[in-house]
C-alpha positions, 0 to 999 in steps of 0.5 A, a space after each residue: 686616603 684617596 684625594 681624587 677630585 671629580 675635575 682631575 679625573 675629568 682632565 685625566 679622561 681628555 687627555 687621553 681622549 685627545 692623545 688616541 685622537 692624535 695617535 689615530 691621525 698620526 696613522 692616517 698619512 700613511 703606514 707606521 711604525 708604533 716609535 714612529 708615531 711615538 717620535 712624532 706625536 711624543 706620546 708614550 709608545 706604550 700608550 701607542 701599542 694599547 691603542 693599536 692593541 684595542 682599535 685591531 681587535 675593532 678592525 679600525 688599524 692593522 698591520 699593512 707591512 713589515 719592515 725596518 723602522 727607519 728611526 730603530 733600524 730593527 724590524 717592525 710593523 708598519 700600521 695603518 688605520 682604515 681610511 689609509 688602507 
């Protein structure tokens, strides 16, 4: 039996709505790794990357570089969104 209440699912809708809206600023400094804007924001990085994932197929943020993360030391992508570009 689903308890769901229309309030929860109203909540549930904000905050997620507010943590794209802070992932999206988080890119607006300057170009960033996904576990970049993790550490900073500390919003799941699998949220991040479906984020990332919807807002470059609408040409919103894309792929500036390539390089080592310097939070990882591996190589990532570096990401911006278009008011950085």
């Amino acid at each position: 039996m689903n308890h769901s209440h229309p309030q929860r699912i109203k909540d549930k809708d904000n905050h997620f709505a507010t943590q794209k809206q802070k992932v999206y600023h988080a890119f607006a400094d300057c170009p960033k790794t996904m576990l970049m804007v993790a550490v900073e924001t500390n919003i799941l990085r699998a949220n991040i990357c479906r984020y990332v994932a919807q807002w470059e197929t609408e040409g919103r943020i894309s792929l500036v570089k390539s390089g080592i993360c310097p939070i990882s030391k591996h190589r990532a992508g570096f990401y911006a969104n278009q008011t950085t570009v």
